[in-house]
VEXFI-427441 format. One record per residue (C-alpha): residue number from 1; residue in three letters; x, y, z. Coordinates in nm, 2 decimals. Example, Ala and Ser with C-alpha at 12.3 -4.5 7.8 and 13.67 -1.06 7.14 Angstrom:
{1,'ala',{1.23,-0.45,0.78}}
{2,'ser',{1.37,-0.11,0.71}}
This chain:
{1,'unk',{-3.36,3.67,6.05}}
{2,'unk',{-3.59,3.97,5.87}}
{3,'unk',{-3.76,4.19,6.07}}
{4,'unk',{-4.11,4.10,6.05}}
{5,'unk',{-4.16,4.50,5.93}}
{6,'unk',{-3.98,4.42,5.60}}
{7,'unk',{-4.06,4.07,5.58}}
{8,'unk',{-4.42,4.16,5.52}}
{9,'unk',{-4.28,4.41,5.22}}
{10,'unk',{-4.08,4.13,5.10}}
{11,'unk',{-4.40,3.89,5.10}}
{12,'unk',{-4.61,4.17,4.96}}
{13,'unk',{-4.32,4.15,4.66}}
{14,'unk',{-4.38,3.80,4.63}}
{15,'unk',{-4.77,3.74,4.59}}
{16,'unk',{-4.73,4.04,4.33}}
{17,'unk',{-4.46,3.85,4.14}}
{18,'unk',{-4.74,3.57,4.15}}
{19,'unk',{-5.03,3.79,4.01}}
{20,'unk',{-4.75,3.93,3.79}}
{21,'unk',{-4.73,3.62,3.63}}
{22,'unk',{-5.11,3.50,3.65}}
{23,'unk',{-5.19,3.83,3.46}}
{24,'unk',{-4.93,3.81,3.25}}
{25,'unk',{-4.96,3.47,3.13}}
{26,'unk',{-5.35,3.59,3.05}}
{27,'unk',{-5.29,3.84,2.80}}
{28,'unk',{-4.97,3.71,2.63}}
{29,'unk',{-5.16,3.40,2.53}}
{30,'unk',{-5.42,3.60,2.42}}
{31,'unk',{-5.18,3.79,2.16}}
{32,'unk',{-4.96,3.43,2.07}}
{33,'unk',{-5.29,3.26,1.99}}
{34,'unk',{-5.24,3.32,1.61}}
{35,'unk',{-4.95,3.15,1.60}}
{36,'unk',{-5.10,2.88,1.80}}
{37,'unk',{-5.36,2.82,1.58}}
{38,'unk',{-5.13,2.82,1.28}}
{39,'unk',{-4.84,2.58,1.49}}
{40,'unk',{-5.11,2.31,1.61}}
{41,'unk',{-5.37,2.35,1.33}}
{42,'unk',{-5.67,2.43,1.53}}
{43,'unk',{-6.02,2.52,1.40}}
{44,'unk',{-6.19,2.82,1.51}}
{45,'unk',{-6.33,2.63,1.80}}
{46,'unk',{-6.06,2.52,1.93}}
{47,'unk',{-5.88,2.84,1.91}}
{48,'unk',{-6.18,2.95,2.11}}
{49,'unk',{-6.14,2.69,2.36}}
{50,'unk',{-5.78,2.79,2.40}}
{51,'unk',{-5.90,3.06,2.63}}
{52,'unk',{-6.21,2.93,2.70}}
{53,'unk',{-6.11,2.60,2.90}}
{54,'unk',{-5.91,2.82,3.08}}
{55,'unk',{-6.14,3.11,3.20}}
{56,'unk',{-6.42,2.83,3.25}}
{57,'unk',{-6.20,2.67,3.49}}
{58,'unk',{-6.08,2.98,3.65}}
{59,'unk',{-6.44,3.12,3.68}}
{60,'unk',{-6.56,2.82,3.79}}
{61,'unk',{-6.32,2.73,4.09}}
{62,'unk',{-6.23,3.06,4.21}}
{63,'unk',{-6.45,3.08,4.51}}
{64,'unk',{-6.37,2.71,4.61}}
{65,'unk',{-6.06,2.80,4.59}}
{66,'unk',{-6.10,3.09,4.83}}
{67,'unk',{-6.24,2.88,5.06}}
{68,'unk',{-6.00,2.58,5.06}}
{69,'unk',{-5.73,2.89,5.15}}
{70,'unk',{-5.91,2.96,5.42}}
{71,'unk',{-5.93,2.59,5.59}}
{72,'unk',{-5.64,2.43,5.48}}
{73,'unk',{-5.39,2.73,5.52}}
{74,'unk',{-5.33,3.00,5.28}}
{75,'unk',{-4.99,2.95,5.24}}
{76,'unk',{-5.02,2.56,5.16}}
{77,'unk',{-5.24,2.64,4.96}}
{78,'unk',{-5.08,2.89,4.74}}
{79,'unk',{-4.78,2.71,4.68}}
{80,'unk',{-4.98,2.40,4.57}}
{81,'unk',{-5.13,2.63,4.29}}
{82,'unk',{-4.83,2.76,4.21}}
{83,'unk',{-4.66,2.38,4.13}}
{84,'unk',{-4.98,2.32,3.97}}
{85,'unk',{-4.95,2.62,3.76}}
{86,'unk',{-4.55,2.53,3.66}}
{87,'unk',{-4.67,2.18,3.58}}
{88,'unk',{-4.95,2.25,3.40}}
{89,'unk',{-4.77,2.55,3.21}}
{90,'unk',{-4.48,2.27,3.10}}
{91,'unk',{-4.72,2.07,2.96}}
{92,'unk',{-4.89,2.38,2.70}}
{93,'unk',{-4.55,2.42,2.59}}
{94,'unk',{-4.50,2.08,2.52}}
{95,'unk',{-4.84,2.03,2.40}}
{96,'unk',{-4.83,1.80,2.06}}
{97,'unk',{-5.22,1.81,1.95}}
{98,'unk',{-5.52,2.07,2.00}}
{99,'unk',{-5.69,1.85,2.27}}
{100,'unk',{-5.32,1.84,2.51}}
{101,'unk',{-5.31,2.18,2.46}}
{102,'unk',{-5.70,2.26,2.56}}
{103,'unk',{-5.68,2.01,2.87}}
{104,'unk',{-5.32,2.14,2.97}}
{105,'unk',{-5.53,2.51,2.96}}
{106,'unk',{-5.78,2.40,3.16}}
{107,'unk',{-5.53,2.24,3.49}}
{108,'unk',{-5.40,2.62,3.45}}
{109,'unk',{-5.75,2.73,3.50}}
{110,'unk',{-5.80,2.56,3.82}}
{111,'unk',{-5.44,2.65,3.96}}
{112,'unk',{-5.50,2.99,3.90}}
{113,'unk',{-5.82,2.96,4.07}}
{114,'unk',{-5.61,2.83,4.40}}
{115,'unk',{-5.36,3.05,4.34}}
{116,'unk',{-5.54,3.40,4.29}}
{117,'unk',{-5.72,3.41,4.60}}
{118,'unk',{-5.49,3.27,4.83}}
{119,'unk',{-5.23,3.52,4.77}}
{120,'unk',{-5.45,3.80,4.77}}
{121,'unk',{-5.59,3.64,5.12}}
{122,'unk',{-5.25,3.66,5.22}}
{123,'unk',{-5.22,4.03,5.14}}
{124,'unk',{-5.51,4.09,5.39}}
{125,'unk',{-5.41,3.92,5.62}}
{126,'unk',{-5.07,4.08,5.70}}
{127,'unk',{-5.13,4.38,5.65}}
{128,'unk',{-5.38,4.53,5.91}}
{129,'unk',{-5.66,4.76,5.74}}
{130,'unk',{-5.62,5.09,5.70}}
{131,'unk',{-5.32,5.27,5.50}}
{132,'unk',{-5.11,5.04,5.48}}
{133,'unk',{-5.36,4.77,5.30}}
{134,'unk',{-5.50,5.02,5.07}}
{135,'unk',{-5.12,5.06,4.96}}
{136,'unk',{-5.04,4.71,4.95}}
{137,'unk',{-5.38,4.67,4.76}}
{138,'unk',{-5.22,4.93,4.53}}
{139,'unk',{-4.88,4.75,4.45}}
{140,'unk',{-5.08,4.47,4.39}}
{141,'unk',{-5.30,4.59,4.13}}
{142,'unk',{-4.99,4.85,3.99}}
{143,'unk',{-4.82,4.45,3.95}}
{144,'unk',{-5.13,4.34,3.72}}
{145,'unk',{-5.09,4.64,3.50}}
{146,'unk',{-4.70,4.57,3.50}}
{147,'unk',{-4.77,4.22,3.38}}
{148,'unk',{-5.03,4.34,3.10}}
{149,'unk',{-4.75,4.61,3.01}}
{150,'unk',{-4.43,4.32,3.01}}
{151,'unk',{-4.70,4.09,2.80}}
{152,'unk',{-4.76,4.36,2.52}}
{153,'unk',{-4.41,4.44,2.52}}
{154,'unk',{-4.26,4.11,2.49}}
{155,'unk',{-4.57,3.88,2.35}}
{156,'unk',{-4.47,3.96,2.02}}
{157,'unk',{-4.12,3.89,2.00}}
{158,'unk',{-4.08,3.60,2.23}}
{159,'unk',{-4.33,3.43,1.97}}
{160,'unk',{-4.19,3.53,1.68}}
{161,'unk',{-3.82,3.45,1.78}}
{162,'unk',{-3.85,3.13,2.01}}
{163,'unk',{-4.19,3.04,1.92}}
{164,'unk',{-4.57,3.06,2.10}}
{165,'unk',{-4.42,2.73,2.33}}
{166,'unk',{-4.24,2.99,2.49}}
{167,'unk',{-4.52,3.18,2.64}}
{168,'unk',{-4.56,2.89,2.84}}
{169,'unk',{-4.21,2.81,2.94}}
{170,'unk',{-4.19,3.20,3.05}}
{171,'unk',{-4.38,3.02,3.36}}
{172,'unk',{-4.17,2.75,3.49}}
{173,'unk',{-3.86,2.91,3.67}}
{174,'unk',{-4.09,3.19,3.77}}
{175,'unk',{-4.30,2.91,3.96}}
{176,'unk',{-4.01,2.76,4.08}}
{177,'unk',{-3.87,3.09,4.24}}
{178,'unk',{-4.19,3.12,4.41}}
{179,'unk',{-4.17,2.79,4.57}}
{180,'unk',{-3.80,2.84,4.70}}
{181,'unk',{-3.88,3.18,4.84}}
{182,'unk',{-4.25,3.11,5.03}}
{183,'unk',{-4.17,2.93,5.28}}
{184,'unk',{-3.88,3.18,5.32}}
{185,'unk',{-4.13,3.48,5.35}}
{186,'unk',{-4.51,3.40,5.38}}
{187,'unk',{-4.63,3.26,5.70}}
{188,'unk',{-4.87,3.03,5.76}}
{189,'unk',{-5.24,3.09,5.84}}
{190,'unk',{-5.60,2.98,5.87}}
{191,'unk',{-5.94,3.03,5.97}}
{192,'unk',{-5.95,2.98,6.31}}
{193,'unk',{-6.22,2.75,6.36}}
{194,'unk',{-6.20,2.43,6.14}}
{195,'unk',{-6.45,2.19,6.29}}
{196,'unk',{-6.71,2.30,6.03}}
{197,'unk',{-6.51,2.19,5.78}}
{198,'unk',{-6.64,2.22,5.37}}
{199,'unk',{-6.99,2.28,5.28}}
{200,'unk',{-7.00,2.05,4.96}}
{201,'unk',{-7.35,2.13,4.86}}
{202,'unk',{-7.25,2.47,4.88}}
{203,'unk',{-6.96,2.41,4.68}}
{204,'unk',{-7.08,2.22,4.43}}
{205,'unk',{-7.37,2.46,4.33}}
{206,'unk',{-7.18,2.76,4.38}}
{207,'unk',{-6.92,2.57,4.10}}
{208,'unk',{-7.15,2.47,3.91}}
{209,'unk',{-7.35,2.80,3.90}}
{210,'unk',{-7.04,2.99,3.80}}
{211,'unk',{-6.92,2.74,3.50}}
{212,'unk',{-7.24,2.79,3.35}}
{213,'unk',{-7.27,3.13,3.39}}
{214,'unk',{-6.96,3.18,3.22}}
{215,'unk',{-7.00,2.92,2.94}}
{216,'unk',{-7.35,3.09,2.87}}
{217,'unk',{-7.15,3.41,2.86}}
{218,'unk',{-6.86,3.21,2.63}}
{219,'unk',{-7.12,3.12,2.41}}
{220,'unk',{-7.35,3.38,2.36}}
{221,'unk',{-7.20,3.57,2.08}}
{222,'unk',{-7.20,3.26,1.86}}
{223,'unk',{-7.54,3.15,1.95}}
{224,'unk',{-7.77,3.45,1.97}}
{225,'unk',{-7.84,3.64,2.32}}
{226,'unk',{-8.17,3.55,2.29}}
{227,'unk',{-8.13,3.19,2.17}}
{228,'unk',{-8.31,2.89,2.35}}
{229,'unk',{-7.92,2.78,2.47}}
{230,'unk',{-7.84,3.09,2.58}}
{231,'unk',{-8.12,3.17,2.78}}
{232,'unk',{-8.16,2.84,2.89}}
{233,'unk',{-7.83,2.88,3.07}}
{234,'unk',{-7.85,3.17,3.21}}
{235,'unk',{-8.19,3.08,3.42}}
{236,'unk',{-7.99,2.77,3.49}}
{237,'unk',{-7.71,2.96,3.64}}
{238,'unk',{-7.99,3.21,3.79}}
{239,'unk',{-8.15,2.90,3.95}}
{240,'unk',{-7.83,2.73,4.11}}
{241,'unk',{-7.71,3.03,4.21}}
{242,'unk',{-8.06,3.09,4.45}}
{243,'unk',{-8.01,2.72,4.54}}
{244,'unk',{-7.65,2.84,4.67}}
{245,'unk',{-7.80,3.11,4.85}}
{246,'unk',{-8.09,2.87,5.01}}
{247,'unk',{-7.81,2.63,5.10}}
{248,'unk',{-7.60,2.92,5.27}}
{249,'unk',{-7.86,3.05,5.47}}
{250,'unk',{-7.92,2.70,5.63}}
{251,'unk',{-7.54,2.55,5.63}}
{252,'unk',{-7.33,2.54,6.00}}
{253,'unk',{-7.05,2.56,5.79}}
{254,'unk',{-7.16,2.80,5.51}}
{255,'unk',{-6.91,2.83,5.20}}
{256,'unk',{-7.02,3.20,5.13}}
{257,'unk',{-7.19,3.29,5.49}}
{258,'unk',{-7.45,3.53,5.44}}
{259,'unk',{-7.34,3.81,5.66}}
{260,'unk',{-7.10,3.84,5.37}}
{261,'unk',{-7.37,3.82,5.11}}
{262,'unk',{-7.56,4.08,5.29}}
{263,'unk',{-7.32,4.35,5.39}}
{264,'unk',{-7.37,4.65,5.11}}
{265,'unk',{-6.97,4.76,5.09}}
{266,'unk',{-6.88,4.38,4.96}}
{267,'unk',{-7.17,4.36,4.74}}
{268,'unk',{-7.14,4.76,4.59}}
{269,'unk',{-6.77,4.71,4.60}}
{270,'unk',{-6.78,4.38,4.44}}
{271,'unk',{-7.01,4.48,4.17}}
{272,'unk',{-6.85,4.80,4.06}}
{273,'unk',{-6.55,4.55,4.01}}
{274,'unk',{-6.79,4.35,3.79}}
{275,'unk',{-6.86,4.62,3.58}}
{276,'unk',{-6.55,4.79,3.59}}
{277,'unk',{-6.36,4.46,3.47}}
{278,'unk',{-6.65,4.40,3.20}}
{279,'unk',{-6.57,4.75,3.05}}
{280,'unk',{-6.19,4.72,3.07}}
{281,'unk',{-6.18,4.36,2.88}}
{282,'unk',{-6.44,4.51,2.62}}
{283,'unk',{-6.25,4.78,2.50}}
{284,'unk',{-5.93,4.62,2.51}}
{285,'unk',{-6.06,4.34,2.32}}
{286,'unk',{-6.25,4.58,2.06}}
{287,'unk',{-5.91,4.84,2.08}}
{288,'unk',{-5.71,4.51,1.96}}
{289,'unk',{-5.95,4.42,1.67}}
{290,'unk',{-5.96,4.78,1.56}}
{291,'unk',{-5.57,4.86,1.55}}
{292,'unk',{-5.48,4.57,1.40}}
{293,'unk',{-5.77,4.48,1.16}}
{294,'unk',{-5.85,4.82,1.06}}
{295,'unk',{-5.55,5.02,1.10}}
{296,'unk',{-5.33,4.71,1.00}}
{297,'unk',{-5.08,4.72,1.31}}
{298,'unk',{-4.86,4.41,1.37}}
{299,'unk',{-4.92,4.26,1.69}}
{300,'unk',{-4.57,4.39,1.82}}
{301,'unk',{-4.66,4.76,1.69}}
{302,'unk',{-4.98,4.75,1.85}}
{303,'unk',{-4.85,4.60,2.20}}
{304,'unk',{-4.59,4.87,2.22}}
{305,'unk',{-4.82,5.16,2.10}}
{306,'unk',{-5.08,5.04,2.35}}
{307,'unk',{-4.82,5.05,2.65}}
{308,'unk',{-4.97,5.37,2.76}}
{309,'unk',{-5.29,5.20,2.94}}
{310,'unk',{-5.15,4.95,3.14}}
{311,'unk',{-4.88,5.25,3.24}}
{312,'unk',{-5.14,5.45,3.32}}
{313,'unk',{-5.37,5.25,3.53}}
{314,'unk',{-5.05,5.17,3.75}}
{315,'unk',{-5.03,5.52,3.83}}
{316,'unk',{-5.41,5.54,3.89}}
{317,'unk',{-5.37,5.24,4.10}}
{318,'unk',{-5.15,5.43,4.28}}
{319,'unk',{-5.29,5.73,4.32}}
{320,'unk',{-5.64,5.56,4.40}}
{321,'unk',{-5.50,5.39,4.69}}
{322,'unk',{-5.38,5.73,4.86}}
{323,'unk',{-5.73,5.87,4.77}}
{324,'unk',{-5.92,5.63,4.91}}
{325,'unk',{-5.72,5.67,5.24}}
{326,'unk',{-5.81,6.03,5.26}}
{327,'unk',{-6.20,6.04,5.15}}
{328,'unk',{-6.30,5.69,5.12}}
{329,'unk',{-6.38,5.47,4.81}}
{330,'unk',{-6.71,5.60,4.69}}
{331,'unk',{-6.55,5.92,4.53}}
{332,'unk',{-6.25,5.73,4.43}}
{333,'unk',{-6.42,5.48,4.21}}
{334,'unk',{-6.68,5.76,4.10}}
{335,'unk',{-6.40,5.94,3.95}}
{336,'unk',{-6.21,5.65,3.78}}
{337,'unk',{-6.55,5.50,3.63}}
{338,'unk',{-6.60,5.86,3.52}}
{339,'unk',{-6.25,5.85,3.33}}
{340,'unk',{-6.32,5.52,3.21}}
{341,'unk',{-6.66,5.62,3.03}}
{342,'unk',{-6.46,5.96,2.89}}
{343,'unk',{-6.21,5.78,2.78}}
{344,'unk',{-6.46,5.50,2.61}}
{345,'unk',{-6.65,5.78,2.47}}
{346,'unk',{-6.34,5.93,2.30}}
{347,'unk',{-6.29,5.60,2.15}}
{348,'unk',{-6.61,5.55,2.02}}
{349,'unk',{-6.51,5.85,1.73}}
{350,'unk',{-6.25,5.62,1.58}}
{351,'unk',{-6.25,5.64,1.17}}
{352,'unk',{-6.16,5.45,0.92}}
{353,'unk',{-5.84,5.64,0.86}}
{354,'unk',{-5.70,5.64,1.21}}
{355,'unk',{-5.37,5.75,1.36}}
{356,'unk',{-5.29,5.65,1.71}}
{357,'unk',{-5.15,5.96,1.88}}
{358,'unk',{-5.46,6.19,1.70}}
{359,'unk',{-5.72,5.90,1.81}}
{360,'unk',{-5.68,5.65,2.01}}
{361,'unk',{-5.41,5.85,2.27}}
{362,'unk',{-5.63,6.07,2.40}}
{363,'unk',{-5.91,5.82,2.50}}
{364,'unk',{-5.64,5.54,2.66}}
{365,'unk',{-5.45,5.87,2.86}}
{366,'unk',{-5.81,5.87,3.05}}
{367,'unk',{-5.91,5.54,3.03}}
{368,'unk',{-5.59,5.38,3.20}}
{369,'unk',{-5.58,5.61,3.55}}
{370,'unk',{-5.92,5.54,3.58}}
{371,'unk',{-5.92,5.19,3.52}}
{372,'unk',{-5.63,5.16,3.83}}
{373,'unk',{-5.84,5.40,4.07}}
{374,'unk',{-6.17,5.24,4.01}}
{375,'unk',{-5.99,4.87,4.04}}
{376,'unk',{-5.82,4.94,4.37}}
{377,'unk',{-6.14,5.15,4.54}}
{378,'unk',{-6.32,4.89,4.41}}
{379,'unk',{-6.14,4.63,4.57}}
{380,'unk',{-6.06,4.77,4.91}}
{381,'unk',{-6.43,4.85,4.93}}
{382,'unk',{-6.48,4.50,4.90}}
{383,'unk',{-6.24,4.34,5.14}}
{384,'unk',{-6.30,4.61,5.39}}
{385,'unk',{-6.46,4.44,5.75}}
{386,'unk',{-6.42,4.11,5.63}}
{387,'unk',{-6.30,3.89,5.94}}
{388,'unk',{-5.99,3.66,5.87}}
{389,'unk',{-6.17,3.37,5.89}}
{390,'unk',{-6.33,3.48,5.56}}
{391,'unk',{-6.06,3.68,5.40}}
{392,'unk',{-6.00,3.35,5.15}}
{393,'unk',{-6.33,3.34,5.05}}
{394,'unk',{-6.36,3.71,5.00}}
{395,'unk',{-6.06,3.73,4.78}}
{396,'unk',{-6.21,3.48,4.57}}
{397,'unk',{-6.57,3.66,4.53}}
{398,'unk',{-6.31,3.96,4.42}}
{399,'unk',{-6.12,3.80,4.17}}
{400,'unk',{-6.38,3.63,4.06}}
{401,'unk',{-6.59,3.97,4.02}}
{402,'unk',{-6.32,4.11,3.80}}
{403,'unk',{-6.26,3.80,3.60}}
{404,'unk',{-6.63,3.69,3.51}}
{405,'unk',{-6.69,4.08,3.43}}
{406,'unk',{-6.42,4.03,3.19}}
{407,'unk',{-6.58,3.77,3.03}}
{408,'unk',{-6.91,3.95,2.98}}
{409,'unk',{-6.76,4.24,2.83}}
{410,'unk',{-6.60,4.06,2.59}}
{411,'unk',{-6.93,3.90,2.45}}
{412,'unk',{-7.13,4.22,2.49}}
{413,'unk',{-6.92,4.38,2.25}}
{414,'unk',{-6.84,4.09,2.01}}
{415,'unk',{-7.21,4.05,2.01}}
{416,'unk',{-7.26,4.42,1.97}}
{417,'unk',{-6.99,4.50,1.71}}
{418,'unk',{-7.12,4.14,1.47}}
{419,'unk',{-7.50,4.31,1.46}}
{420,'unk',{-7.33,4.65,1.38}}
{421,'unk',{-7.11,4.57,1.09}}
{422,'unk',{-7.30,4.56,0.77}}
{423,'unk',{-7.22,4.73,0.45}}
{424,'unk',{-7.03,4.70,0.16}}
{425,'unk',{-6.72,4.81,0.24}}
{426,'unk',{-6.58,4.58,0.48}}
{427,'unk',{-6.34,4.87,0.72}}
{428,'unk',{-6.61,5.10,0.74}}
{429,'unk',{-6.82,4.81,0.84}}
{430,'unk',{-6.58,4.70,1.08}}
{431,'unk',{-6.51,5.02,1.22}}
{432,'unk',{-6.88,5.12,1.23}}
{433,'unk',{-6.94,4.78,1.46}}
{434,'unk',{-6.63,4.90,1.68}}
{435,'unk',{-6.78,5.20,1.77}}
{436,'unk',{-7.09,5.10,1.88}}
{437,'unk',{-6.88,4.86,2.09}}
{438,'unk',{-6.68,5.16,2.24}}
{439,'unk',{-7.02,5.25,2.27}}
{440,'unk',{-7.11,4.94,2.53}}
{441,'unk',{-6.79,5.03,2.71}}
{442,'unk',{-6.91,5.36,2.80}}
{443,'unk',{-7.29,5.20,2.91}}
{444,'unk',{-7.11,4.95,3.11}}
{445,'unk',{-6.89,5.25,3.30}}
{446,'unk',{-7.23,5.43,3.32}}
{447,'unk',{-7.39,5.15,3.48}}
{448,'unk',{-7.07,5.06,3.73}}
{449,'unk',{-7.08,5.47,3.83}}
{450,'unk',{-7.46,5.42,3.92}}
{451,'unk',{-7.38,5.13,4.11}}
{452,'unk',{-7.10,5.32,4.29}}
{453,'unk',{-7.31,5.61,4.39}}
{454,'unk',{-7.57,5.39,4.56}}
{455,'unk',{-7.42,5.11,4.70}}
{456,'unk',{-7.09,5.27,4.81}}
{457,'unk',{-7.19,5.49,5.06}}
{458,'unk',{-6.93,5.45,5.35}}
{459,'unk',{-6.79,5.79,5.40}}
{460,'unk',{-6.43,5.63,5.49}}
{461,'unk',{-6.37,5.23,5.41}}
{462,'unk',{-6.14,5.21,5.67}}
{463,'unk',{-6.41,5.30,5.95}}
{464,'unk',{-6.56,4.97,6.02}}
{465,'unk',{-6.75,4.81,6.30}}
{466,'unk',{-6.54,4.75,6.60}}
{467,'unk',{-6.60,4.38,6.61}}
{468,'unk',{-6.48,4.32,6.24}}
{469,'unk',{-6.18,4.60,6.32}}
{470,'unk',{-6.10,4.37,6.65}}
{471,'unk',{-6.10,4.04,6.45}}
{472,'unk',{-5.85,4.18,6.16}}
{473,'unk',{-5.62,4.31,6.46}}
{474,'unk',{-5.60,3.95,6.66}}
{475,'unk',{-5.29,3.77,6.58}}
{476,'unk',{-5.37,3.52,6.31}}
{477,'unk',{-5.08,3.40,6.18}}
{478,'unk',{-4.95,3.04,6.21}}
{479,'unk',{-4.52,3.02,6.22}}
């Protein structure tokens, strides 16, 4: 029998392998999708929609997700997501036309949506808040920057020798080791009360406020910022998402209840996440098109020159957590988001004629630590007071944070780099449009440091009121 002391280390292990692989199988599709395009013949859109249908879905279904984790029981839940995910990755591998493949992406969408905030409810809910959650929270992000690291590493040559199928097989025995090993090592648990059951109303606008937020967001460098469609969607999403707040505010069994709405550490905590995450996908997106479209680097020589971020923003992540423990989260993410803009601001120099250790080094040494401190203050800012019964649901708003941040970086600086690169010569052009997009990066951090120094204010995030304290102490596990 394990002593329930190392059990819990062993469970932490596990929910990082599943991150791990969530993250990993994010950004090693990302660098196979070449090869995809090339292998199943897809048009620009439907390259588009390879990553699309799945960040739609994922965005869309995260805080459902949350919340099903929370009534049905975390650890039920998780491994459903986790089968889902094995299945649905099998069938991208064996995917035999554009539209399989799409659909197939999609299912992986919505199991990572189950699967994301489950595990990260789990986290929270075995280890008790204080030190030893900030340095579980830590581990846990240190895994995501392992996974980007292992997907740069070996995204290139698994795709080149076994082909971009693979990136997808890579999924199934890792799926199936989770399954044989949760029951093993993750208990069981719940919210407590359960006769309020779902709050569809609040579910289904809270869905449907997120897809189209994110499609808007999807969509927006092709169509214009200020186009009829994009705006249009926006104050649709705007206008569901106030409906979901009406709804909450009047529900006995609220989806999102609004003390967690209100309270100013999840909001700051969650936003600086928002920020953070759309600053961190923007310049690695615009870092990616600038090595290897101006510099010319193969997609394995640019992974394995690259290494250094992920690398650093483990150790960050690491050193954050131990920070955070000592003088709270405001200073913590304060300092990372200050890293993150130095570093986006020594990127934004890039020439034509780059080298990587004279020009992009320097920036990604700063960026990377301050990425993995800003993420984890960030996060345990966020999660900090929040009940058990709500820890699902919380997890998801997290995720979810970081994810849909992602997605708006990305089309502020496609959007941003497209207007900025005219001229005749087509790598100063491109490299011109790159820098402004470093540019964004830095306002982004700007904006996510502003947000940190007013809305993070609590001097110590693991001083919280006595009732929340008391509820995340109670014994709330289910053998």
């Amino acid at each position: 029998m394990i002593a329930d002391k190392a059990r819990r280390w062993y469970a932490l292990a596990l929910l990082c392998v599943a991150g791990f692989m969530v993250i990993l199988d994010a950004q090693i599709v990302l660098l196979a999708l070449p090869s995809i395009t090339h292998g199943l013949g897809l048009s620009a859109d439907g390259a588009q929609w390879v990553m699309s249908a799945y960040l739609l879905s994922f965005g869309g279904l995260l805080l459902l997700g949350g919340r099903t984790a929370d009534l049905l029981g975390r650890r039920r839940v998780f491994m459903t997501g986790t089968l889902l995910f094995g299945l649905s990755s099998l069938l991208c591998g064996c995917a035999w036309a554009p539209g399989v493949l799409i659909a197939a992406r999609a299912v992986q969408g919505v199991s990572a949506a189950v699967m994301a905030p489950s595990a990260l409810s789990l986290l929270v809910n075995t280890f008790e808040e204080g030190h030893e959650r900030n340095k579980a929270l830590a581990i846990w992000s240190g895994s995501g920057g392992f996974g980007a690291t292992a997907a740069l590493l070996i995204g290139g040559p698994l795709t080149d020798v076994l082909g971009w199928e693979w990136v997808f097989f890579l999924n199934v025995p890792v799926a199936l080791l989770l399954l044989v090993l949760s029951p093993l090592l993750l208990r069981e648990s719940r919210a407590g009360a359960r006769s309020g059951g779902y709050d569809p109303a609040g579910a289904l606008t809270a869905t449907a406020a997120l897809v189209v937020c994110v499609y808007a967001v999807v969509e927006a460098p092709r169509a214009g910022w200020l186009s009829a469609r994009t705006t249009g969607l926006l104050a649709a999403a705007v206008l569901l998402a106030v409906v979901f707040i009406r709804i909450e505010a009047r529900s006995t069994a609220p989806l999102v209840p609004p003390r967690l709405l209100s309270a100013r550490t999840v909001s700051g905590g969650n936003l600086v996440v928002f920020l953070l995450g759309a600053c961190a996908f923007g310049m690695s997106y615009t870092l990616s098109q600038y090595g290897q479209g101006v510099l010319g680097y193969s997609p394995l020589q640019f992974g394995l020159a690259n290494v250094v971020m992920p690398v650093g923003a483990v150790v960050g992540s690491y050193a954050g957590q131990a920070l955070v423990t000592r003088i709270g989260a405001r200073p913590v993410a304060v300092g990372g988001l200050a890293l993150v803009g130095a570093g986006s601001l020594l990127l934004a120099r890039v020439p034509v004629d780059g080298g990587f250790v004279r020009d992009l080094l320097p920036g990604l040494l700063l960026f990377g630590p301050g990425l993995g401190a800003c993420a984890v203050a960030g996060s345990i800012a966020a999660l900090t007071g929040v009940g058990e019964r709500e820890s699902g649901v919380a997890s998801g708003i997290n995720t979810a944070a970081f994810q849909i941040g992602g997605a708006f970086g990305v089309a502020v600086v496609t959007s941003v780099a497209l207007s900025h690169s005219g001229g005749p010569e087509r790598l100063a052009a491109l490299t011109e449009g790159y820098r402004t997009a470093f540019t964004a990066c830095l306002a982004l951090a700007a904006a996510g440091l502003a947000c940190a120094l007013v809305l993070l204010r609590t001097p110590r995030v693991q001083q919280t009121q006595p009732a929340a304290a008391a509820e995340v102490r109670r014994p709330r596990v289910r053998s």
